[in-house]
C-alpha positions as CSV (number, residue, x, y, z in Angstrom):
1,X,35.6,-3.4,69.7
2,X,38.5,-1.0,69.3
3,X,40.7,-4.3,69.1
4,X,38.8,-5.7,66.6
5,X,38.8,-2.7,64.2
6,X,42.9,-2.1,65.1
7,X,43.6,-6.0,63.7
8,X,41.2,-5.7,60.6
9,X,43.1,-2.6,59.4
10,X,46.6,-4.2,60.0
11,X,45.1,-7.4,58.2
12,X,44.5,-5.1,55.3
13,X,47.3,-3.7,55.2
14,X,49.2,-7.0,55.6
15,X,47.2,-8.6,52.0
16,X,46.7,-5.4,49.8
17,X,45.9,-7.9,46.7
18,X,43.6,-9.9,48.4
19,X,41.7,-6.9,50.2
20,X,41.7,-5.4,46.8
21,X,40.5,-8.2,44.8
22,X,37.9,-9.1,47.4
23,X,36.9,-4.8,47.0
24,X,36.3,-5.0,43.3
25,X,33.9,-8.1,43.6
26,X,31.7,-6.7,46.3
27,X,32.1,-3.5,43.6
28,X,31.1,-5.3,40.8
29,X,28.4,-7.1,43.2
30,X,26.5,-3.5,44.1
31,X,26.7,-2.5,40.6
32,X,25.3,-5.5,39.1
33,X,22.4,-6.0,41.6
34,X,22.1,-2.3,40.8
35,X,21.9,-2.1,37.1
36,X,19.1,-5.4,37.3
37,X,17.0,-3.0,39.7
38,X,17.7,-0.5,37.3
39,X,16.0,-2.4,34.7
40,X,13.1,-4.1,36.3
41,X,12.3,-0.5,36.9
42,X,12.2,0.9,33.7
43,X,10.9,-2.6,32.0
44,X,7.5,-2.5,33.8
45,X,4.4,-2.9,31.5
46,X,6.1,-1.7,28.5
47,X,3.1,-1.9,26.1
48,X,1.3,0.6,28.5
49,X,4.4,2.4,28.3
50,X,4.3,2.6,24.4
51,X,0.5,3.0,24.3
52,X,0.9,6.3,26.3
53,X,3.8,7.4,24.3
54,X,1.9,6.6,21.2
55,X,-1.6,8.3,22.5
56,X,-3.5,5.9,20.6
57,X,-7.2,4.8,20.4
58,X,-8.7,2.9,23.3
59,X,-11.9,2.1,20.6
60,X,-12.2,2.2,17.2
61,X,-15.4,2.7,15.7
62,X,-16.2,2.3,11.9
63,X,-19.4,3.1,10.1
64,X,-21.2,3.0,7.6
65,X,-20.7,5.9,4.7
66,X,-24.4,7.0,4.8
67,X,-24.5,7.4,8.6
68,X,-25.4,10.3,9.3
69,X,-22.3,13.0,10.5
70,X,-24.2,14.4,13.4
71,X,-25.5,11.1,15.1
72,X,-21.6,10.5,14.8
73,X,-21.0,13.4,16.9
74,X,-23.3,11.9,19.5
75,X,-21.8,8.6,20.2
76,X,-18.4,9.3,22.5
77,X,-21.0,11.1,24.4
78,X,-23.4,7.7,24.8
79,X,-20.2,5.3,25.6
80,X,-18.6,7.4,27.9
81,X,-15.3,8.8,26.1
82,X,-13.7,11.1,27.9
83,X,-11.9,12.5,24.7
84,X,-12.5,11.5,20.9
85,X,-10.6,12.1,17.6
86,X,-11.3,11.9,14.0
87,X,-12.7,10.8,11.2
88,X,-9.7,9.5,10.3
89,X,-8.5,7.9,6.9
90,X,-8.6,4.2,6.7
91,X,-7.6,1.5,3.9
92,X,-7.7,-2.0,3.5
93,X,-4.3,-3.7,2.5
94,X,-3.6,-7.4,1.2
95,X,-0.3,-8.8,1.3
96,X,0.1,-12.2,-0.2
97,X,3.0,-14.3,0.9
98,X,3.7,-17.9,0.2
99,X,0.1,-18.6,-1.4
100,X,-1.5,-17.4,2.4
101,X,-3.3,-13.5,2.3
102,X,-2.5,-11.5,5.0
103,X,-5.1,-8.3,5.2
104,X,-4.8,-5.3,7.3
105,X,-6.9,-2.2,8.2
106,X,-4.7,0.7,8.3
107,X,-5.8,4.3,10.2
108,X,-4.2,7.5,9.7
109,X,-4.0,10.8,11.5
110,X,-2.3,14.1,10.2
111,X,-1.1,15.0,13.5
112,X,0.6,11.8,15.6
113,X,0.8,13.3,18.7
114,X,-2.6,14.3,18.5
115,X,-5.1,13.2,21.5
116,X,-7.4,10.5,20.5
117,X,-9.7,7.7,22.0
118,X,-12.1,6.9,19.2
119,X,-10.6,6.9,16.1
120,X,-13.8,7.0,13.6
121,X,-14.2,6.3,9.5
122,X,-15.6,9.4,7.9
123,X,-18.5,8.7,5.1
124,X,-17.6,7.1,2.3
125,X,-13.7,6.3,3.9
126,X,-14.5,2.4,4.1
């Protein structure tokens, strides 16, 4: 074994360039297989990733403007929320583009970081 090793180094020594060149690929090898790991890592589920940052609604629930405020309170309670926010603010928006109308229900919260599974319409928000 002690043979083996002795000729290896005095190959190296021998071809400086060509040990050198071979180093820098299996360099560049590591750091590439690396750097992929690196980012299958951090690229797993990103849109549970963004919901958690986000810390938005797992339900929303809208209702009617004459429901009545405390049989609101009631309902995380009867689905089984573990957490609830709001009322919240909501409006309708209509955007028309090339003759088609696109409409979206917007939600808004005063606080974004704020803790919220059921994001509900107060009275007379709708």
């Amino acid at each position: 074994m002690k043979a083996v090793i002795v000729k290896a180094i005095a190959d190296l020594r021998r071809r400086r360039i060509q040990a050198a060149v071979i180093f820098l690929t299996v360099l560049l090898a590591i750091a590439t297989g690396t750097m992929a790991l690196t980012l299958m890592s951090q690229t797993r589920n990103p849109y549970q990733a963004a919901f958690e940052a986000q810390k938005g609604a797992h339900l929303q629930v809208s209702f009617h403007a004459s429901t009545d405020p405390q049989l609101l309170a009631t309902t995380p309670a009867i689905i089984g929320a573990t957490a609830a926010g709001g009322p919240y603010p909501a409006t309708s928006l209509e955007f028309k583009h090339s003759g088609q109308r696109f409409n979206i229900e917007t939600f808004g919260r005063d606080d974004p970081g704020a803790q919220g599974h059921i994001g509900t319409l107060g009275p007379g928000e709708r």
